[in-house]
GUZANU-90453 format. One line per 10 residues: their letters; for each residue x, z, y of C-alpha. Coordinates in nm, 3 decimals, always signed. Example, Ala and Ser with C-alpha at 12.3 -4.5 7.8 and 13.67 -1.06 7.14 Angstrom:
2
as> +1.230/+0.780/-0.450; +1.367/+0.714/-0.106 $
***
This chain:
417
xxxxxxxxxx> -7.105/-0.405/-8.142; -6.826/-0.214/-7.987; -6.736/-0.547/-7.771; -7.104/-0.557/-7.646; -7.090/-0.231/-7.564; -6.758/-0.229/-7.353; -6.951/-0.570/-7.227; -7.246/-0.367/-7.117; -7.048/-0.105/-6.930; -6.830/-0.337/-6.724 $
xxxxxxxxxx> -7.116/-0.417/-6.596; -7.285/-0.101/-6.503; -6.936/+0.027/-6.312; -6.949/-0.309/-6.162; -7.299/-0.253/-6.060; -7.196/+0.067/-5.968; -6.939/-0.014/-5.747; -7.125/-0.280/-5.556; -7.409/-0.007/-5.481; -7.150/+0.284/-5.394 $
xxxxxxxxxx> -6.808/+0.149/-5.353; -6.697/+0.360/-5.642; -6.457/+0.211/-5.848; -6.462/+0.279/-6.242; -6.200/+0.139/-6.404; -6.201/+0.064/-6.783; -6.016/+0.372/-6.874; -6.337/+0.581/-6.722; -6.556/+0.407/-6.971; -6.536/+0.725/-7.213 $
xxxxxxxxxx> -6.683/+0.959/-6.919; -6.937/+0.661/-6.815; -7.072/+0.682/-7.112; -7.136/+1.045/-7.106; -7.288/+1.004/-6.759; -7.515/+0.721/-6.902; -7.628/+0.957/-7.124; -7.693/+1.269/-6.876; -7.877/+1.028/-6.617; -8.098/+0.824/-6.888 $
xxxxxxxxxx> -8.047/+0.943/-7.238; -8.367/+0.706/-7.357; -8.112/+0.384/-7.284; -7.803/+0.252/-7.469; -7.600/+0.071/-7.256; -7.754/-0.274/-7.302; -8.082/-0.117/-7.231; -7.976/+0.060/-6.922; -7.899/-0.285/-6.793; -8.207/-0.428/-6.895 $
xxxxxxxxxx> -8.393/-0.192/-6.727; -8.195/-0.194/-6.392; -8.346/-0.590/-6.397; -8.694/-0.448/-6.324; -8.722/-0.358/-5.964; -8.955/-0.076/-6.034; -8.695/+0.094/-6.249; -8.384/+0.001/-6.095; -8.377/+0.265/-5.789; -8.460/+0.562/-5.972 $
xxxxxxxxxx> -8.226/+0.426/-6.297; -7.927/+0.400/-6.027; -7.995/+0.665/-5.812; -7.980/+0.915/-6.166; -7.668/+0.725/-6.279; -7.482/+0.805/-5.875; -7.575/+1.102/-5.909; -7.389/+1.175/-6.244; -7.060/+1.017/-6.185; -7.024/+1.144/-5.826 $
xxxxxxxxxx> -6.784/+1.434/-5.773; -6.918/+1.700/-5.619; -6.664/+1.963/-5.662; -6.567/+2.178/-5.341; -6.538/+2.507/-5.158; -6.526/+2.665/-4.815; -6.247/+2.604/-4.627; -6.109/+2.362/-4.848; -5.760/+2.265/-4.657; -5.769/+2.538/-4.411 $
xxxxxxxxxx> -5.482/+2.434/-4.220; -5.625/+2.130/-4.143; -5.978/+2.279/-4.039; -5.819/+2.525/-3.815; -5.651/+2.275/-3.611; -5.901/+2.199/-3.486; -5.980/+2.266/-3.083; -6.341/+2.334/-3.077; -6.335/+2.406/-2.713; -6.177/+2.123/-2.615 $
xxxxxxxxxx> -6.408/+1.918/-2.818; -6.690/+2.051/-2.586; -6.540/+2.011/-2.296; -6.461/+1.636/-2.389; -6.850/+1.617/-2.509; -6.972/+1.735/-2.183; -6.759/+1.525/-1.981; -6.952/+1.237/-2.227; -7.289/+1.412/-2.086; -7.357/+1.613/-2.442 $
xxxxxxxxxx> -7.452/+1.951/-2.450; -7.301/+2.017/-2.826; -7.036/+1.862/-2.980; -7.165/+1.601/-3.263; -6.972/+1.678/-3.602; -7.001/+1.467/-3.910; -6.908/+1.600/-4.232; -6.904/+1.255/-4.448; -6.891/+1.286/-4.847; -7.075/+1.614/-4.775 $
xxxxxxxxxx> -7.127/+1.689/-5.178; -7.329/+2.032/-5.225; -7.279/+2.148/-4.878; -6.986/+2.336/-4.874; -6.740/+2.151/-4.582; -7.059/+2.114/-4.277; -7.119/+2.499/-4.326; -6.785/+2.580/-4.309; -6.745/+2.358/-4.012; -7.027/+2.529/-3.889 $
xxxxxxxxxx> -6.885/+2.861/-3.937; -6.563/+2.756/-3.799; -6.724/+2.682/-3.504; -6.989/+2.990/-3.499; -6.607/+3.191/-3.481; -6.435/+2.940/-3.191; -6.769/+3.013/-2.980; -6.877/+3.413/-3.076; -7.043/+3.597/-2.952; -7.214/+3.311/-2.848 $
xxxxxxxxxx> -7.424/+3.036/-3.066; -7.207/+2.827/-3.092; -7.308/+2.463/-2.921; -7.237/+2.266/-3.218; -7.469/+2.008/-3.429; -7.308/+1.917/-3.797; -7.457/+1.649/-3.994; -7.380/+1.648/-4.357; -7.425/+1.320/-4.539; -7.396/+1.200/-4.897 $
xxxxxxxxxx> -7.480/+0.920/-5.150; -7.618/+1.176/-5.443; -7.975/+1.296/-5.396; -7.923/+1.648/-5.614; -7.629/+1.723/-5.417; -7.801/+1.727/-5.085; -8.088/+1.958/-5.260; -7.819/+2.192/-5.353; -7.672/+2.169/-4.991; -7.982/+2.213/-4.870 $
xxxxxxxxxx> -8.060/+2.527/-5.086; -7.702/+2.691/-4.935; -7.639/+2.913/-5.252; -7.273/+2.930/-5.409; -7.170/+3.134/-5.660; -6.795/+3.334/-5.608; -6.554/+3.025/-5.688; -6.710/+2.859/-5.394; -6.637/+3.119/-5.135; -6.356/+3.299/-5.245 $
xxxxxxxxxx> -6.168/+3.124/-4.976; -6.383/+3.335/-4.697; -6.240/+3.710/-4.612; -6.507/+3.956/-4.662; -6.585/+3.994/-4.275; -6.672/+3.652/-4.273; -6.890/+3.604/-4.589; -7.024/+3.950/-4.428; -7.135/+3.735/-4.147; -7.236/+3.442/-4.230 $
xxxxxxxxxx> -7.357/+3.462/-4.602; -7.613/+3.689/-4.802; -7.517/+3.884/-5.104; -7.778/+3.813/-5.387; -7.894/+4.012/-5.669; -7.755/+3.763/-5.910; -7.420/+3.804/-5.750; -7.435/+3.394/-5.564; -7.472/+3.396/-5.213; -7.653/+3.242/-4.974 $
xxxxxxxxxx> -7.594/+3.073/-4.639; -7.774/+3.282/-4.353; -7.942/+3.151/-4.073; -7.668/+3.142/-3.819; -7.494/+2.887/-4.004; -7.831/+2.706/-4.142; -7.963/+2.656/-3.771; -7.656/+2.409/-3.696; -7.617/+2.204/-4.014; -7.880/+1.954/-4.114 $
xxxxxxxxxx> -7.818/+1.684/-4.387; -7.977/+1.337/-4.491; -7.847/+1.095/-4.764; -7.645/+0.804/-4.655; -7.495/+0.573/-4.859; -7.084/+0.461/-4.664; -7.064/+0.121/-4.902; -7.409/-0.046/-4.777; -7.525/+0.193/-4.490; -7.489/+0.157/-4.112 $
xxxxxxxxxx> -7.207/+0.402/-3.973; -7.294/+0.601/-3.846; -7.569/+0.630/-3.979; -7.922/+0.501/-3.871; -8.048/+0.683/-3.538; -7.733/+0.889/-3.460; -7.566/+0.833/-3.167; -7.138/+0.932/-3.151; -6.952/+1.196/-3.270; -6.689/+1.406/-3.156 $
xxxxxxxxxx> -6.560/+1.511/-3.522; -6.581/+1.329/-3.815; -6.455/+1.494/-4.136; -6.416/+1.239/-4.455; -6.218/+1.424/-4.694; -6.123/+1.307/-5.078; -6.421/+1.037/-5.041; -6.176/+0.767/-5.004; -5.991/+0.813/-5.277; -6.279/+0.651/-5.496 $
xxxxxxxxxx> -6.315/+0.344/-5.316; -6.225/-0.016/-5.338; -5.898/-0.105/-5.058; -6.125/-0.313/-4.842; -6.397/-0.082/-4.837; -6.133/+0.199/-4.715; -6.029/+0.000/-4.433; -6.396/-0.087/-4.347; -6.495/+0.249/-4.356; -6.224/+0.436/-4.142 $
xxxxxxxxxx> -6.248/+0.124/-3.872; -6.621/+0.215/-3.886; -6.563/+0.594/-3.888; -6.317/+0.533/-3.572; -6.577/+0.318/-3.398; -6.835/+0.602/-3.450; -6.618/+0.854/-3.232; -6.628/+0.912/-2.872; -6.341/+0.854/-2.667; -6.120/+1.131/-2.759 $
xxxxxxxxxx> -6.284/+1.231/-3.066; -6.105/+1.331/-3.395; -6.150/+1.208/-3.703; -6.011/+1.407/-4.021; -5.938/+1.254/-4.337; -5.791/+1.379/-4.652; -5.460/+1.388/-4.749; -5.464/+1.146/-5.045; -5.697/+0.907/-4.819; -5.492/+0.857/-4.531 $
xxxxxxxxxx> -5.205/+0.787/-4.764; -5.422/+0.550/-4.932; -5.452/+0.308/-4.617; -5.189/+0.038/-4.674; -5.261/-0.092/-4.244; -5.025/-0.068/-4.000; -5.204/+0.249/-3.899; -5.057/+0.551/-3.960; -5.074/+0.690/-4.310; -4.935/+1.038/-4.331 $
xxxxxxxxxx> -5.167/+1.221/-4.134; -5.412/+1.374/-4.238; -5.593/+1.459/-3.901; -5.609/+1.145/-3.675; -5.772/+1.156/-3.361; -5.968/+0.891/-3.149; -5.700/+0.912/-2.815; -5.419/+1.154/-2.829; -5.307/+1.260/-3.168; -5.362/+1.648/-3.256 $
xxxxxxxxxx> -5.225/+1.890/-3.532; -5.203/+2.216/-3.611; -4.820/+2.129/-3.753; -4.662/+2.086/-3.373; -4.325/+2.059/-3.532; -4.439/+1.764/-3.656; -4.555/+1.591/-3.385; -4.265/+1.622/-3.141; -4.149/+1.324/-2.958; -3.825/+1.155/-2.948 $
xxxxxxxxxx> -3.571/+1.324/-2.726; -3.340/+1.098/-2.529; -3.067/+1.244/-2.712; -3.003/+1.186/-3.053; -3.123/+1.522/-3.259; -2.813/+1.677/-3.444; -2.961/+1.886/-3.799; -3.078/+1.719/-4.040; -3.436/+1.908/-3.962; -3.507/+1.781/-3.633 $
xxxxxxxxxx> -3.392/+1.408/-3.720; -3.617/+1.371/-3.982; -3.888/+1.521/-3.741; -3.821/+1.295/-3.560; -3.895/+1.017/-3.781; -4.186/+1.139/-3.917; -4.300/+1.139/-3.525; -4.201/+0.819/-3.477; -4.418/+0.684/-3.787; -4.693/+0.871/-3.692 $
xxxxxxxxxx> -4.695/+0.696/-3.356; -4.672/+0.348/-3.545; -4.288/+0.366/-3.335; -4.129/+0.199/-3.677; -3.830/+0.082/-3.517; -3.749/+0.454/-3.382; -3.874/+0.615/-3.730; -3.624/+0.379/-3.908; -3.350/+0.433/-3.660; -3.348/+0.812/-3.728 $
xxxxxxxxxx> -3.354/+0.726/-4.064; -3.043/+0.495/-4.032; -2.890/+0.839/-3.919; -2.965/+1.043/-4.213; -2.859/+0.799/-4.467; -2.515/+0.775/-4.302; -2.470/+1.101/-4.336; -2.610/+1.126/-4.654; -2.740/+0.830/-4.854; -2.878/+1.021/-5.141 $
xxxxxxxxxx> -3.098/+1.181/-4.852; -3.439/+1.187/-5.073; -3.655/+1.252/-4.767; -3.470/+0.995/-4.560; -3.553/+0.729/-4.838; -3.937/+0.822/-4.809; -3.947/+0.782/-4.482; -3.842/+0.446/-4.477; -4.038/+0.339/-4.768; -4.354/+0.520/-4.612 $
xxxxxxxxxx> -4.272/+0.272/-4.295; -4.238/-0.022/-4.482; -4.527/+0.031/-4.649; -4.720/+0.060/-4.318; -4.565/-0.279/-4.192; -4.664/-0.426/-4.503; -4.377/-0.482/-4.685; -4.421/-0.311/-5.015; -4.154/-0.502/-5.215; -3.909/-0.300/-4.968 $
xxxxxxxxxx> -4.082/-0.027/-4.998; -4.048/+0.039/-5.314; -3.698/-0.020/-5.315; -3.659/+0.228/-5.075; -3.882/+0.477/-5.242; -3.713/+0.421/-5.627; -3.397/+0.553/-5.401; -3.578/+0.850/-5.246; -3.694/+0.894/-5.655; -3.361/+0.837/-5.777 $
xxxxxxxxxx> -3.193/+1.106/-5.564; -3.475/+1.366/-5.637; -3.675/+1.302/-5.951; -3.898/+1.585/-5.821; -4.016/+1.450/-5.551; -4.403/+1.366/-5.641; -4.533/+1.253/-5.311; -4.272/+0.969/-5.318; -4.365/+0.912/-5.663; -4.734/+0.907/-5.536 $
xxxxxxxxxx> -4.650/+0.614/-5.234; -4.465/+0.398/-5.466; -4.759/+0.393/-5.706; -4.932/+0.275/-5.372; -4.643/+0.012/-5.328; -4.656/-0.103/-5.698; -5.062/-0.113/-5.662; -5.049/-0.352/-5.339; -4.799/-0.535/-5.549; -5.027/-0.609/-5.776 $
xxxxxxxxxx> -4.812/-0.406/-6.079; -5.047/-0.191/-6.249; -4.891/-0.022/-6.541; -4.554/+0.006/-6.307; -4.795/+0.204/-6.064; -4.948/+0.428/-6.332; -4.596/+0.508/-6.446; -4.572/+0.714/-6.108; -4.897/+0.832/-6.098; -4.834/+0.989/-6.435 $
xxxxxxxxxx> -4.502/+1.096/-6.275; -4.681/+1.270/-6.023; -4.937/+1.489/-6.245; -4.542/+1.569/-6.458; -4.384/+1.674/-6.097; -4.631/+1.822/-5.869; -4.626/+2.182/-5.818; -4.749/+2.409/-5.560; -4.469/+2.612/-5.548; -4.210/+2.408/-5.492 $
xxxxxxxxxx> -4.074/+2.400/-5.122; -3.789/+2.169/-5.185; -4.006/+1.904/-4.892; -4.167/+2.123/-4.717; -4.100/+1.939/-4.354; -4.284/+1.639/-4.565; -4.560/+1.817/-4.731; -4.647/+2.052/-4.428; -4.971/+1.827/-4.371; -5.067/+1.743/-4.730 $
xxxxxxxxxx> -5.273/+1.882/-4.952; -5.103/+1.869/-5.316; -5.490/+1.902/-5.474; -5.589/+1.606/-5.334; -5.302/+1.408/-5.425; -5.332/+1.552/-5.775; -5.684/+1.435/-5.810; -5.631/+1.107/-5.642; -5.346/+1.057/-5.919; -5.611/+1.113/-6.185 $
xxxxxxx> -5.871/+0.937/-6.050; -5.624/+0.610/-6.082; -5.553/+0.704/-6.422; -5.893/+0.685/-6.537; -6.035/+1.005/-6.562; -6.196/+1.261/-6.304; -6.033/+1.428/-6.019 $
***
């Protein structure tokens, strides 16, 4: 009974994953369940099945089923470093140039609404006093998310991100203590569903964008279907456009693009971290600080030979150099070499034991491998290691956001984010 079971729910999350894209490992079969039950408590597992054969069932069954085992779990300004480096005003003046009176933003993944009305608001305070000239789409798979988007009412976990002036401004206080989006913010967002595994990107009927935000969607997906999607997402931008991804996404990419950065643009590459983005100098940088800069520069322009060269300096000065090590395994990684890369990453481990993000990019080494309990050894080292508070990498972890590499760690253990 038990084996027909597991039986039947293999393949439901295979089901699943050819419909979303969603992968649902084996060890998620406990909270599958539970979301079996939630969607379509009249069905055991077998039945569910049974009745996804029938087409007159089998949207409605899997539509109730996507929308249980989706995460939809967010809050305004989510990242706020990340949001805020973003140049709204060049953005328009690139979209005009294009012949657009607004600048075209897609928030992808959208879940109950949260990220296109902060992008929304973010823009509202770029352009004030004016309206500002800004259209935000905000697109997801699950149908009762995008009701609860559309609705625009959050209770205080969801907003307690936003200073008073600016939930003064944008949001209404009601009775029952939630608030609600006002119509400032409500005239610029719009949403529609849109499904990124089987869907045209962009979607059907809309033209480019100039900002695409797809944050912690990623992290969910099959490999190839992350490299489809960001070449897609990429392809949907105008010519200078930026697309934004999440931390624990972009480091998810095993191409030759770059992985680190978590805001990517379509042309030159932006940040709000300029430190991090400075070029090689002609002379060879003397601290420590500004040659590892310098070859976290160098990767970020895909320049592996001048990433690894700074790196070559660091190690002779110090080859227990922790940050050095993860550098060059990060690099490796990109050029497709794993097996080196996670040599060079156990070293950046070895010296500092601490050091979860390293931990993090050889589990992506050992997964590309093909060594799956060696790469849920470091994921579980992660979830040990990871702390907020701890500065020890800060040059490294300027651009990263330790929640989503936290969830993206659970999410490959099995469980939810």
């Amino acid at each position: 009974m038990n084996a027909a079971m597991n039986a039947a729910l293999n393949e439901i999350s295979d089901l699943l994953s050819q419909e979303t894209g969603i992968m649902l490992p084996a060890a998620r079969q406990t909270s599958l369940r539970a979301a079996l039950r939630r969607a379509a408590p009249e069905f055991d597992s077998a039945g569910f099945l049974r009745a996804t054969s029938d087409p007159a069932c089998r949207r409605d069954l899997l539509e109730r089923l996507i929308d249980e085992v989706t995460i939809k779990e967010t809050t305004f300004l989510r990242d706020r470093g990340q949001l805020q480096a973003i140049d709204w005003h060049g953005l328009l003046r690139r979209a005009r140039d294009a012949g657009s009176r607004a600048i075209r933003v897609w928030s992808v993944g959208c879940a109950s609404g949260e990220e296109p009305y902060t992008l929304a608001l973010l823009a509202q305070e770029a352009f004030a006093p004016a309206q500002a000239p800004v259209d935000v789409l905000g697109t997801d798979i699950a149908g009762n998310a995008l009701v609860a988007a559309a609705a625009g009412r959050y209770r205080e976990r969801a907003v307690q991100a936003l200073e008073a002036p600016l939930r003064g401004r944008y949001l209404d206080r009601e009775s029952d203590g939630s608030y609600l989006v006002g119509g400032r913010l409500r005239e610029l967002v719009r949403f529609r569903r849109h499904n990124l595994a089987k869907d045209p990107i962009p979607p059907a009927g809309e033209v480019g964008f100039d900002l695409i935000a797809c944050r912690n969607v990623l992290i969910y997906f099959r490999q190839e279907l992350v490299t489809r999607v960001i070449e897609a997402l990429e392809r949907s931008l105008h010519p200078g456009g930026m697309l934004l991804l999440g931390a624990a996404d972009a480091l998810k990419r095993t191409t030759t693009q770059p992985a680190r950065a978590a805001v990517r643009s379509h042309g030159p590459l932006r940040s709000g971290d300029g430190p991090l983005r400075r070029p090689l100098q002609r002379k060879p940088p003397r601290s420590h600080e500004q040659r590892l800069t310098a070859a976290i520069g160098a990767a970020d322009r895909g320049d592996r030979d001048g990433a690894l060269t700074q790196v070559a300096t660091l190690l002779a000065d110090n080859p227990l150099d922790a940050e050095a090590h993860f550098v060059q395994g990060l690099v490796l990684l990109e050029a497709g070499d794993p097996a080196s890369a996670a040599a060079a990453l156990r070293r950046a481990l070895f010296a500092d034991a601490s050091f979860a993000l390293a931990a993090f990019t050889l589990g992506r080494a050992y997964d590309v491998l093909g060594d799956g309990p060696a790469a849920r050894r470091c994921y579980e080292q992660v979830l040990r290691t990871l702390h907020p508070e701890d500065h020890g990498h800060d040059l490294i972890l300027r651009q990263v956001d330790l929640g989503d590499i936290a969830a993206a760690c659970r999410v490959r253990l099995g469980g939810w984010p």
